[in-house]
C-alpha positions as a Markdown table, in Angstrom:
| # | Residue | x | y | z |
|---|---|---|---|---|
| 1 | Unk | -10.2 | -47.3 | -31.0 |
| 2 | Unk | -6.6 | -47.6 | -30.4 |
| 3 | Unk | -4.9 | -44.5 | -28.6 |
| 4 | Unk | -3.2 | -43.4 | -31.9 |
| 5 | Unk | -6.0 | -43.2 | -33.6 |
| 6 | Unk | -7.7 | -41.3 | -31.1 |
| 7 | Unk | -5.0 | -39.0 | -31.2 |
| 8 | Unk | -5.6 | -38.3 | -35.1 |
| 9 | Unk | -9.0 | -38.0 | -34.5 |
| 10 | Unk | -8.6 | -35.1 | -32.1 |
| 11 | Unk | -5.8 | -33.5 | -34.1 |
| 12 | Unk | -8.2 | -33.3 | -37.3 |
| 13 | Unk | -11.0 | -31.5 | -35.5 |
| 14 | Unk | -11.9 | -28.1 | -33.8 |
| 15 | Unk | -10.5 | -24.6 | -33.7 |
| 16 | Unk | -7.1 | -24.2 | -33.2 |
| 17 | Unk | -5.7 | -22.7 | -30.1 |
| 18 | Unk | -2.7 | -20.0 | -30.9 |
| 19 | Unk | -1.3 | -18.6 | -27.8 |
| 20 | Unk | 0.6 | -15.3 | -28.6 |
| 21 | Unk | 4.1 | -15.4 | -26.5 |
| 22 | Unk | 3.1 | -17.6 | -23.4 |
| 23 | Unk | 5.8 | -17.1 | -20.7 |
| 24 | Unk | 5.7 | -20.2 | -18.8 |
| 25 | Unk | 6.3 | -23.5 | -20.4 |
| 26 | Unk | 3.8 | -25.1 | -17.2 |
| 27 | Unk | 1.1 | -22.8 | -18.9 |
| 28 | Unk | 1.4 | -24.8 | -22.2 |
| 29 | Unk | 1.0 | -27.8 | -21.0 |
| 30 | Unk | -2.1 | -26.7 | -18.7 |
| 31 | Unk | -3.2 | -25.8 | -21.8 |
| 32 | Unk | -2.4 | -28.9 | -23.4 |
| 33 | Unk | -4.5 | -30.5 | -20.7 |
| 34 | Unk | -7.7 | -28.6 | -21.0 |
| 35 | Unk | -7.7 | -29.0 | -24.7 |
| 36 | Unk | -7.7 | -32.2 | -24.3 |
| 37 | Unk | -10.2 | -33.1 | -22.0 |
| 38 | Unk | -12.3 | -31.4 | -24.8 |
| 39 | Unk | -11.1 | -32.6 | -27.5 |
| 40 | Unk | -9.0 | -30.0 | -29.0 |
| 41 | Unk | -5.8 | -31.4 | -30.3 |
| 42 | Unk | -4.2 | -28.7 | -32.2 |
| 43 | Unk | -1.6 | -25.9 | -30.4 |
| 44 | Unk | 0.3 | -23.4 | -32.0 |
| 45 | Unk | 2.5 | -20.6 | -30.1 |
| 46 | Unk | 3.8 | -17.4 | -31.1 |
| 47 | Unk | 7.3 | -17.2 | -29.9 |
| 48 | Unk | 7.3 | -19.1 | -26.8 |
| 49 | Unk | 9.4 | -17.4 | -24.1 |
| 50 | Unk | 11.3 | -20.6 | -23.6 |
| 51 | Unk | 12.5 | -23.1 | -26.0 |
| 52 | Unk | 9.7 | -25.8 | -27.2 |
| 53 | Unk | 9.0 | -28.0 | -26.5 |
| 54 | Unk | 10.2 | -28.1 | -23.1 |
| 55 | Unk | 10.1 | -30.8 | -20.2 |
| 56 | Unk | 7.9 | -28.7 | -17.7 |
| 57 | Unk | 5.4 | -28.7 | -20.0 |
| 58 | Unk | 5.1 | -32.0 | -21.0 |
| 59 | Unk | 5.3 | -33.0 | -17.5 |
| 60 | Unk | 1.8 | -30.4 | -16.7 |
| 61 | Unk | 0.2 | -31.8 | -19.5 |
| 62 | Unk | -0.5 | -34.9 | -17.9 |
| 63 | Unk | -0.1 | -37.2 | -20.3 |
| 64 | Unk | -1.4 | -35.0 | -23.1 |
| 65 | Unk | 1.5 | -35.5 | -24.6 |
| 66 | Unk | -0.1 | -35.7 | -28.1 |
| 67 | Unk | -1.1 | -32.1 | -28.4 |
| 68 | Unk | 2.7 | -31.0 | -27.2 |
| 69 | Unk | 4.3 | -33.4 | -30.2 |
| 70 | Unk | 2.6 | -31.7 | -32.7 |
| 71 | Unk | 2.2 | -28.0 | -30.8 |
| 72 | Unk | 3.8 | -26.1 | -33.9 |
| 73 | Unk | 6.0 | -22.9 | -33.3 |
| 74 | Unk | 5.8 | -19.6 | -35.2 |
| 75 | Unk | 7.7 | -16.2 | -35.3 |
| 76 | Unk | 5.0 | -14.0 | -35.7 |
| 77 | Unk | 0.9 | -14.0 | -35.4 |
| 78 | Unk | 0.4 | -13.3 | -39.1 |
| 79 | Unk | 2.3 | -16.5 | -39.7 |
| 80 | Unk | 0.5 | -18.5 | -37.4 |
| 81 | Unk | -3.2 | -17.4 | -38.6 |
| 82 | Unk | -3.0 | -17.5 | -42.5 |
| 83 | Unk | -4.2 | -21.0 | -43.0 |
| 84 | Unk | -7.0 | -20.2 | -41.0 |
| 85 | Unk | -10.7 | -19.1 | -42.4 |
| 86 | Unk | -11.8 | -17.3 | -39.3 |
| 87 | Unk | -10.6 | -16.2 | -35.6 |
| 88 | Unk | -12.0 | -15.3 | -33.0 |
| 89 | Unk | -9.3 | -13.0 | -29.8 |
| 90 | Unk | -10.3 | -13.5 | -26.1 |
| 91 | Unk | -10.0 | -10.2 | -24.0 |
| 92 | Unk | -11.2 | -9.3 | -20.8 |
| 93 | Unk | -11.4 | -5.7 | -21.8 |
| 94 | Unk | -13.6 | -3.5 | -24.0 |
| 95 | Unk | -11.5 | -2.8 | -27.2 |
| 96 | Unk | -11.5 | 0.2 | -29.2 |
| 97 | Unk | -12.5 | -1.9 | -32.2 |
| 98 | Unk | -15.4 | -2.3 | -34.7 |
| 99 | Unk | -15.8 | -5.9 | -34.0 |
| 100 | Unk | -18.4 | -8.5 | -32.9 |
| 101 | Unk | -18.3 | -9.1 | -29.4 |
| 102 | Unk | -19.4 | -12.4 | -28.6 |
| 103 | Unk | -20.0 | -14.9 | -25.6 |
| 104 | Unk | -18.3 | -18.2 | -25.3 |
| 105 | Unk | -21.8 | -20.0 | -25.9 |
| 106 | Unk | -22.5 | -18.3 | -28.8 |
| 107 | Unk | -18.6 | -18.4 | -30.2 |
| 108 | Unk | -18.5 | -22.2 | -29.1 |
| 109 | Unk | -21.7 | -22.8 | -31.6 |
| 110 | Unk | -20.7 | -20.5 | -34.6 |
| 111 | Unk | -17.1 | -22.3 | -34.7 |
| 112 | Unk | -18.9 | -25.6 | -34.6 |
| 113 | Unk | -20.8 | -24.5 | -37.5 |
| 114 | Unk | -18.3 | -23.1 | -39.4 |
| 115 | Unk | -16.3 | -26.5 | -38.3 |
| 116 | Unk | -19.4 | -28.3 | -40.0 |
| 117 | Unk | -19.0 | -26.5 | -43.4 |
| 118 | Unk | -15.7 | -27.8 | -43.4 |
| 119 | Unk | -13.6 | -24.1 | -42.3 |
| 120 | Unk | -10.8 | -23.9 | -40.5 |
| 121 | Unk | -11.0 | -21.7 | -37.4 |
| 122 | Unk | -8.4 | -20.6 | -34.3 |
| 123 | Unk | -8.8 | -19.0 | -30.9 |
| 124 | Unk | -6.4 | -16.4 | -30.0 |
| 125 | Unk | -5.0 | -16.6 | -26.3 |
| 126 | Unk | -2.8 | -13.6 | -24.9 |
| 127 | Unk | 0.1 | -13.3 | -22.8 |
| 128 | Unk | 0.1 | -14.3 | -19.0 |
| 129 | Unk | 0.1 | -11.0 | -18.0 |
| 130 | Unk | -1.2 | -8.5 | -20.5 |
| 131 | Unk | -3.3 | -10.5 | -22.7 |
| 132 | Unk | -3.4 | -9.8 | -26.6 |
| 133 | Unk | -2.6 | -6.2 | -27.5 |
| 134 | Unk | -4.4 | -4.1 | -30.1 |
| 135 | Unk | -2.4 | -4.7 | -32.7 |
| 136 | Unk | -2.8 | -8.7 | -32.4 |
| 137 | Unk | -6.7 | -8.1 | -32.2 |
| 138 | Unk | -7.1 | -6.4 | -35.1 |
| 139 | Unk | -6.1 | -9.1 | -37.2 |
| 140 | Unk | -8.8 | -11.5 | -35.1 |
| 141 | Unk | -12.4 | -11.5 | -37.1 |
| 142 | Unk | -14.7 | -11.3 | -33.8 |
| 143 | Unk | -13.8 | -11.0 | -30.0 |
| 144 | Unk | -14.4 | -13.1 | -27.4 |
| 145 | Unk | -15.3 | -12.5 | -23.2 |
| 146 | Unk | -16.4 | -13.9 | -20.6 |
| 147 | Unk | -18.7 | -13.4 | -18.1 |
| 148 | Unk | -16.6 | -12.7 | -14.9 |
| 149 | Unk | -16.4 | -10.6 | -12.2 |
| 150 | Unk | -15.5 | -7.4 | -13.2 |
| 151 | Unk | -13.5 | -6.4 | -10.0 |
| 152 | Unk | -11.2 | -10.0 | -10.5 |
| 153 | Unk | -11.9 | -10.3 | -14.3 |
| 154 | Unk | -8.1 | -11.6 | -14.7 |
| 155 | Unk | -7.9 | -15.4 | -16.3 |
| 156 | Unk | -5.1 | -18.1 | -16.2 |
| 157 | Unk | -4.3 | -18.8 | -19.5 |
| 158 | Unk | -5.6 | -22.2 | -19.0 |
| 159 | Unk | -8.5 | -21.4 | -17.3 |
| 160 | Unk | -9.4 | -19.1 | -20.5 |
| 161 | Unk | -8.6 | -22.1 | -22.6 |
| 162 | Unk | -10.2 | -24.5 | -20.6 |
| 163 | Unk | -13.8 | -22.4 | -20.7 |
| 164 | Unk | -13.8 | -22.2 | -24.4 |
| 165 | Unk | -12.6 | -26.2 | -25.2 |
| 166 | Unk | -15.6 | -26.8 | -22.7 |
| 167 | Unk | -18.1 | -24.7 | -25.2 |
| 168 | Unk | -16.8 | -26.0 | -28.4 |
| 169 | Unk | -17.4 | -29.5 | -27.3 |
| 170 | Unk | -20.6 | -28.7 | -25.4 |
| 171 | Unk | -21.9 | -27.3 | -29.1 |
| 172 | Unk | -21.1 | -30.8 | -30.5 |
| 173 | Unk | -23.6 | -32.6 | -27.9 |
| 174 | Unk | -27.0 | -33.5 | -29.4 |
| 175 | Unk | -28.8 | -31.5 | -26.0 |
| 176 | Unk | -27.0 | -29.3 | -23.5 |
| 177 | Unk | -27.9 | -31.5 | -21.1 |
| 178 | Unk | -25.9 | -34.5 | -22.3 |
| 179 | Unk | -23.6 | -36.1 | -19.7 |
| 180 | Unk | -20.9 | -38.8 | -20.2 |
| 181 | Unk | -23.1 | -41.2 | -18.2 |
| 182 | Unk | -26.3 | -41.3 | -16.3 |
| 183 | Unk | -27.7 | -43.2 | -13.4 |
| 184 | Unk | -29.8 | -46.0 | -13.5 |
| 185 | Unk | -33.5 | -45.8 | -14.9 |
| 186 | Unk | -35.3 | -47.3 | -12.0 |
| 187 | Unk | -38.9 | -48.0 | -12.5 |
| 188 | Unk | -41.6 | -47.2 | -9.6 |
| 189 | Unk | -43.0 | -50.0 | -7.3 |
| 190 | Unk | -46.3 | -51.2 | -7.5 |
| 191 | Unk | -48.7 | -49.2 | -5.3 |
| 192 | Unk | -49.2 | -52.5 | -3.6 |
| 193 | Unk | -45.9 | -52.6 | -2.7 |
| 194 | Unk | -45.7 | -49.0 | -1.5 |
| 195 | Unk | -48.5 | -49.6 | 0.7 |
| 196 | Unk | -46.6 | -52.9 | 2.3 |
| 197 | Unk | -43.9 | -50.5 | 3.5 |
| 198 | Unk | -46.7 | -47.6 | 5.0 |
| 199 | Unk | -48.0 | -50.4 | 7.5 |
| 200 | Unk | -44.9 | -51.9 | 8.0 |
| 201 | Unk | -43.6 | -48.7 | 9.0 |
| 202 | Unk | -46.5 | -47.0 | 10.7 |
| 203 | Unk | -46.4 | -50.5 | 13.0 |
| 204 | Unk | -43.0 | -50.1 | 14.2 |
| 205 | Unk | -43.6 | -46.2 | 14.7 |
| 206 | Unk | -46.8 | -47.0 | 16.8 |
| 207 | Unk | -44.7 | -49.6 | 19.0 |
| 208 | Unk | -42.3 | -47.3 | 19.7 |
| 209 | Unk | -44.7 | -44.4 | 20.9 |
| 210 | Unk | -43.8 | -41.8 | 17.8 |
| 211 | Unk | -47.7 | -41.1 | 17.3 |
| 212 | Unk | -47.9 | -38.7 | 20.1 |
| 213 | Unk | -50.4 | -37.3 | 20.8 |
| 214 | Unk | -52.8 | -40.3 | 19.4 |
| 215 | Unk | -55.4 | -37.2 | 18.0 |
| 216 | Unk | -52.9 | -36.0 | 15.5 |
| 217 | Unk | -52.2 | -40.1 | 14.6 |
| 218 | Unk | -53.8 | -39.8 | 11.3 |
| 219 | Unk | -52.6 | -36.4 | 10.3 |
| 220 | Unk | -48.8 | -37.5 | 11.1 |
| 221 | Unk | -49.3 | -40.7 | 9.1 |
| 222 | Unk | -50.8 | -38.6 | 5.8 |
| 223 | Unk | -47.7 | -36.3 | 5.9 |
| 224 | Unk | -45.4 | -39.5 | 6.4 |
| 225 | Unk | -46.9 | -40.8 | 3.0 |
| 226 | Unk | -46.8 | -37.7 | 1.5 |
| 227 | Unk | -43.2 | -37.3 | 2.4 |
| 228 | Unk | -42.5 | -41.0 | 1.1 |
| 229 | Unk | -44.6 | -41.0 | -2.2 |
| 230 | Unk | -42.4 | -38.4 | -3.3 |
| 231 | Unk | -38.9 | -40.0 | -4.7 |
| 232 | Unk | -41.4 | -42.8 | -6.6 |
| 233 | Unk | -39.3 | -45.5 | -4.8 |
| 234 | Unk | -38.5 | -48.7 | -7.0 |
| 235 | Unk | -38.5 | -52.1 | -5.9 |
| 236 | Unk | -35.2 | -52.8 | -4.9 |
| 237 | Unk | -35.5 | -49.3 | -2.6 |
| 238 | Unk | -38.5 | -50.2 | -1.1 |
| 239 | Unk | -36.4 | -53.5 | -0.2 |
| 240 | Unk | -33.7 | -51.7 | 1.4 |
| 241 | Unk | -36.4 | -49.6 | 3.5 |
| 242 | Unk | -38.2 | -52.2 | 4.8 |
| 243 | Unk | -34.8 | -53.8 | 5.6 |
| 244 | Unk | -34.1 | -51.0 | 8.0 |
| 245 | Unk | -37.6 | -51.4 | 9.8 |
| 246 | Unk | -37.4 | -54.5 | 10.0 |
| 247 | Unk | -33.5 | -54.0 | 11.6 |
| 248 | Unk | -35.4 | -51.1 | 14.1 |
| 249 | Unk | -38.2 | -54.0 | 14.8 |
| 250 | Unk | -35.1 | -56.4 | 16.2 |
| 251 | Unk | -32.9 | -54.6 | 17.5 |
| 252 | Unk | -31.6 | -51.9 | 19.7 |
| 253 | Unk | -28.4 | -50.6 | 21.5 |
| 254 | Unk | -28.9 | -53.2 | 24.1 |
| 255 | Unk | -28.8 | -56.1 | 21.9 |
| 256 | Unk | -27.5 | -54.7 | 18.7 |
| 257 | Unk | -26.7 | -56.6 | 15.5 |
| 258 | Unk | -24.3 | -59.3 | 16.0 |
| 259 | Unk | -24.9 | -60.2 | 19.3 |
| 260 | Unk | -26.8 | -62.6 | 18.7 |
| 261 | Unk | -30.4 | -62.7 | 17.9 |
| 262 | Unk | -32.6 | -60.4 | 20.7 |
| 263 | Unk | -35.5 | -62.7 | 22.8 |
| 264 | Unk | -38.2 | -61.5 | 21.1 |
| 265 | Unk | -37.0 | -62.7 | 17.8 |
| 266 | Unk | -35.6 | -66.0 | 19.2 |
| 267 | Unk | -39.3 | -66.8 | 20.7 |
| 268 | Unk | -40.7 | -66.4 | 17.2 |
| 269 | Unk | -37.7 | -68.7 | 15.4 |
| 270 | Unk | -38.5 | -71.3 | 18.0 |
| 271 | Unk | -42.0 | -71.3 | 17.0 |
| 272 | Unk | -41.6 | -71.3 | 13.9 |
| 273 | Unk | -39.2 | -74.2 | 14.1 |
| 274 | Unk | -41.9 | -75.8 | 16.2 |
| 275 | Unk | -44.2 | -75.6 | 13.7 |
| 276 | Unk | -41.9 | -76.9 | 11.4 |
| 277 | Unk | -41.4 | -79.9 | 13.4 |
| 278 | Unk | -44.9 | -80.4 | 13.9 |
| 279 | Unk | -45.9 | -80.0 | 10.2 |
| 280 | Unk | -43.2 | -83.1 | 9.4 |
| 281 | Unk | -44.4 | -85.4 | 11.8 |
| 282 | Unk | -48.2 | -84.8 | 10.5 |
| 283 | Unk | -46.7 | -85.6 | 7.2 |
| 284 | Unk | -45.4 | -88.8 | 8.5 |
């Protein structure tokens, strides 16, 4: 999809965000960041403190500069909200209201259904320092809080914005385990295989003298396997493994890789070249 398409794909979906007199035009485009790294498109402000749009926020919005094009500016909350079919008001206080109180799970799933039944919805956002005052969240429909510490319950703006983008497009995922990408699907190694790698490495344990003492030999081999049935290792790790034994079984701080090859392993190339030889001339 080409990026201007994207862009009107994110500008026609989700809640809107409405921030209600932000004071610093960096917080506007840390806004404008978050939203869109869950793609929320659409900003309105309530009488910005500084003139919008503004270079320092389009500069912090790091190259979200689609949301800060269309960011529309109103005089007043009533102005800003009457399109809209329901809001929800964040606070990080109990209200003197009789209004739902909700959690940003639940609020991120009822504005995607509500989204589904083809409503328009916003998410009200106060000042730096105050927050929304009573007057602004009485014309919300439900509130909004999140589970913080109560002794440091205070938000950046952003980060407020950021934890309610991340529910709205968490509700949109098919499971709540979805990620953007997974790691391979790796299938298990034959048993055969498996037990290859046991007696290769219980050989190079026993010539280096780990079995000790040689009574509790086959105790300290049946937790070894325990140990190493566990992960379910696939081929290609089983290869790797027996790589490393087979580096241990060559090679040591004395004659380390690189160095050439170590006596023992040069005896057994020359026999096996020897026997290559000899096999040739039988052929002859």
């Amino acid at each position: 999809m080409a990026g201007t398409d994207r862009q009107r794909t994110l500008i026609a979906e989700g809640p809107a965000i409405i921030l209600v007199e932000p004071q610093l035009p960096e917080n506007i485009g840390m806004v404008a960041r978050a939203m869109a790294n869950f793609g929320l498109a659409e900003l309105r402000l309530v009488k910005p403190r500084e003139e919008f749009p503004n270079d320092k926020a389009r500069s912090a919005a790091s190259r979200a500069d689609h949301i800060i094009d269309t960011a529309q500016v109103f005089e007043d909350l009533p102005s800003a909200i009457q399109d809209l079919n329901f809001v929800y008001a964040t606070t990080a206080r109990e209200r003197d209201a009789f209004k739902q109180v909700r959690g940003p799970v639940e609020a991120g799933q009822a504005l995607r259904q509500r989204f589904n039944k083809g409503e328009k919805t916003g998410v009200l956002f106060g000042r730096e320092r105050i927050g929304l005052n009573n007057d602004e969240v009485s014309l919300a429909d439900e509130l909004v809080t999140f589970p913080v510490n109560p002794a440091f319950s205070s938000l950046n703006i952003a980060q407020a914005v950021l934890l309610m983008s991340y529910e709205w497009m968490k509700s949109g995922l098919e499971k709540d385990t979805d990620t953007a990408f997974r790691g391979p699907d790796l299938e298990p190694a034959p048993k055969e295989h498996l037990q290859g790698f046991f007696n290769h490495l219980e050989d190079a344990l026993q010539a280096r003298g780990y079995f000790r003492p040689m009574a509790r030999k086959e105790i300290m081999v049946n937790n070894l396997r325990g140990v190493l049935t566990r992960p379910g290792f696939s081929e290609s790790e089983l290869k790797l493994l027996r790589g490393v034994v087979v580096s241990l079984d060559y090679f040591s701080p004395k004659t380390p890789r690189g160095s050439g090859a170590p006596e023992g392993r040069k005896r057994e190339k020359s026999a096996a070249v020897e026997a290559s030889t000899e096999d040739s001339s039988n052929d002859e």
